[in-house]
N, C-alpha and C positions, 0 to 999 in steps of 0.2 A: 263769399264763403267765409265763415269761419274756423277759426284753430278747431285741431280734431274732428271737423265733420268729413264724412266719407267722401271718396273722390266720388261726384257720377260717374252715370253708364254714358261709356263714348257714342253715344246716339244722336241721328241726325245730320250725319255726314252728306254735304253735295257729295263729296265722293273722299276717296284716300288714294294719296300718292305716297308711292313706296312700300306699297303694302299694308294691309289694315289689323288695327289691336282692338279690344275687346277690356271691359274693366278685368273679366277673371281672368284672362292671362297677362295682364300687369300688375294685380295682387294677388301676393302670398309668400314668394321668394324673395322678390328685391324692390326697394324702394321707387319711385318714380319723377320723373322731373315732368309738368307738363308746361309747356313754354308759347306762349298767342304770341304771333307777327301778323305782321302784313308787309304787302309789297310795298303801301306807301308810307310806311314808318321808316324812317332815315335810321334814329336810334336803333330797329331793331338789327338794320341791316350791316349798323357799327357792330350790337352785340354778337350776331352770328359765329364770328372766328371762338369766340369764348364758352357759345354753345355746344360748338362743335368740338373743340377743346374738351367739355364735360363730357360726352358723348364718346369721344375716345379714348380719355382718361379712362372712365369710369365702365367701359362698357361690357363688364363682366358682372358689375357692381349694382346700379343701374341701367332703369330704365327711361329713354327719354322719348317724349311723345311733341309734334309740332301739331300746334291748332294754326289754324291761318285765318284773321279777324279779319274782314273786310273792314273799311272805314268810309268806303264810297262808292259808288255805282262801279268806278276803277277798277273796284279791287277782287271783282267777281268773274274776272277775264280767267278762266282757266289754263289754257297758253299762254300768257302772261304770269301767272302764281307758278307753272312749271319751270318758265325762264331765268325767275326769279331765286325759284329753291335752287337749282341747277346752277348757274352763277353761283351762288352762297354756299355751294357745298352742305345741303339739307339733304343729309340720306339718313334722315330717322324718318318713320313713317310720320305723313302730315293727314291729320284730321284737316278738309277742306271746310269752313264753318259757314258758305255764302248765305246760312239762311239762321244764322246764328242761333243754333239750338244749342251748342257745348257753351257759348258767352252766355247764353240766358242761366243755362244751369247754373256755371261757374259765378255769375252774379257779376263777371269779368266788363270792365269801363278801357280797359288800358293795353295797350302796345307798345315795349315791350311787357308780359306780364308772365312771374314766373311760378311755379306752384310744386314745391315737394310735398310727395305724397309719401309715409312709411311705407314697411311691408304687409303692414296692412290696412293698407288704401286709406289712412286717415291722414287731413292737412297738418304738417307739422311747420311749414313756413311757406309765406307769402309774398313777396315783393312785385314791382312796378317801375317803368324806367330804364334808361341808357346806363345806368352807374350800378353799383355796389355792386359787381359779379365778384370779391373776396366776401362779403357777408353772404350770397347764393352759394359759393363754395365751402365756407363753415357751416352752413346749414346740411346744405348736403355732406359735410364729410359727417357731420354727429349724428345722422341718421345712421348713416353706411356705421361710424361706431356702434350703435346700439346694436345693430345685429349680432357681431361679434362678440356682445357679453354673452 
């Protein structure tokens, strides 16, 4: 994906745990974070505590959405990716991706991988990786500022 193109439609779900979202009720009001794991990503399962972090920092402010990539036959165990969220303390709803329609849309290669969207569903920052959750956090705070002009 590139800068300012529109988030897609979250379509394509093996299924959603925690409850399921929709592209029109995560744009309009508040910005959105959309964040791909997997179970067999070590990195994403470091980042977690930081997601989670944003997620209740922010959770007036944003939106935070979990896609779950599979990376291997592994990782399409359903009771196993509930184990897994469950351990990690993921209770934002998780787009379950086993048939990776949201990766193909997203044009998404990476685990962890993070993606702020404005309030109005256009990408305004990108990143990829175990590191830089202060540059994902000034991303997301200049969004959350723009609202506020």
């Amino acid at each position: 994906m590139k800068l300012r193109e529109q988030m897609p439609e979250l379509e394509g779900a093996t299924t959603w745990l925690n409850g399921e979202r929709t592209k029109a009720e995560l744009v309009g009001e508040k910005p959105t974070l959309i964040h791909f794991w997997s179970i067999s990503c070590h990195l994403c399962k470091e980042a977690m505590p930081d997601v989670n972090n944003f997620r209740d920092q922010y959770k007036d402010e944003l939106n935070v959405v979990a896609v779950h990539m599979p990376r291997s036959e592994d990782d399409v165990d359903l009771e196993k990716i509930k184990e897994v969220a469950a351990e990690h303390d993921i209770t934002q709803p998780i787009f379950v991706d086993s048939a990776l329609k949201l990766t193909d849309a997203y044009e998404n290669q990476y685990v962890p991988a993070y993606y702020v969207f404005d309030k109005d569903g256009q990408l305004r920052h990108f990143q990829a990786g175990g590191s830089g959750m202060k540059m994902l956090e000034k991303r997301v705070n200049r969004v959350l500022d723009e609202m506020k002009k």
